[in-house]
C-alpha positions in Angstrom: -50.0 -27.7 -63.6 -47.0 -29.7 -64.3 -44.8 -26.7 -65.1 -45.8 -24.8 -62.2 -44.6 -27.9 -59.7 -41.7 -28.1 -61.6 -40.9 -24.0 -61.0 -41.7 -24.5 -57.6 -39.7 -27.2 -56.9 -36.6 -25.0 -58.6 -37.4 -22.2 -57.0 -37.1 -23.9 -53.3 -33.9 -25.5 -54.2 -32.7 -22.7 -55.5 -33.5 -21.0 -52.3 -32.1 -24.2 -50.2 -28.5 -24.1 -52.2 -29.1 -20.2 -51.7 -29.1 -20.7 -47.9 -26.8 -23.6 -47.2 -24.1 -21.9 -49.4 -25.1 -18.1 -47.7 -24.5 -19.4 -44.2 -21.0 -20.1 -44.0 -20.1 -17.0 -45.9 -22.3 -15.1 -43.8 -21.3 -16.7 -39.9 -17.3 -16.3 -41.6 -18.2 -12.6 -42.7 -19.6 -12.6 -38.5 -16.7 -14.3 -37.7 -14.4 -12.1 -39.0 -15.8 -9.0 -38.1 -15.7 -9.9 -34.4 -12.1 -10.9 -34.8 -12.0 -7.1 -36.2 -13.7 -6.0 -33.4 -12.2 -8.3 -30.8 -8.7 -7.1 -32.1 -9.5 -3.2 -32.5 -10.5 -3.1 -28.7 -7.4 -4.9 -27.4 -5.0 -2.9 -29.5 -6.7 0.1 -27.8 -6.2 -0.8 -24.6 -2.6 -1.9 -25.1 -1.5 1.5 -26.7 -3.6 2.7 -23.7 -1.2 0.8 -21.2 1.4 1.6 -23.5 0.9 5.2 -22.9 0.4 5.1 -19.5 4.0 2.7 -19.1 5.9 5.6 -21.0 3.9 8.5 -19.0 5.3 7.3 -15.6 8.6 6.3 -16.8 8.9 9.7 -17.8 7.8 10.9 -15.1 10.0 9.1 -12.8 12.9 10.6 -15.4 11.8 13.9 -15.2 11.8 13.3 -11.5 15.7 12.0 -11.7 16.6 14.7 -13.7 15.4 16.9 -11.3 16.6 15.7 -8.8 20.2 15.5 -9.9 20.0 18.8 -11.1 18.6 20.2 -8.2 21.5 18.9 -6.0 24.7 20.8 -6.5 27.3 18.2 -6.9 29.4 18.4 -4.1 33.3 18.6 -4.2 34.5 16.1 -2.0 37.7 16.8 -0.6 40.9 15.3 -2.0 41.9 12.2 0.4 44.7 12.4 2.4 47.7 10.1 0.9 48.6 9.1 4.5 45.4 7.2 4.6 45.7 3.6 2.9 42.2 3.0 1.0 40.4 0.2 2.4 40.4 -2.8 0.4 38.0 -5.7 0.8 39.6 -9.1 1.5 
């Protein structure tokens, strides 16, 4: 009788140690796995933006190429030497 009270009383603090030294591994093992998650997602979504950003910037370069290219530079006529350039004052 006496050995048996003395393995049960082992075995639950065993099982107490057990637990109080499992729970703060275990909430930092949740902990970090939500960081993981938590970071994963944003990273996502900011190569997402990221993405998007460089799609309409080039975009809006393809659209300035084209529309230099599209326009024939004009040759503007030589001025005329009698004419003083205006300066600003």
């Amino acid at each position: 009788m006496n050995n048996s009270f003395y393995f049960s009383f082992a075995y639950t603090v065993t099982i107490r140690y057990a637990t109080v030294m499992l729970l703060p591994l275990v909430s930092c093992f949740l902990f970090l796995a939500n960081v993981r998650i938590i970071a994963w997602s944003t990273s996502i979504t900011a190569y997402r933006i990221f993405l998007k950003l460089k799609l309409t910037s080039a975009k809006a370069f393809k659209r300035r190429r084209k529309r230099s290219r599209s326009k024939p530079r004009s040759r503007s006529k030589p001025r005329s030497r009698s004419k003083p350039r205006s300066r600003p004052r």
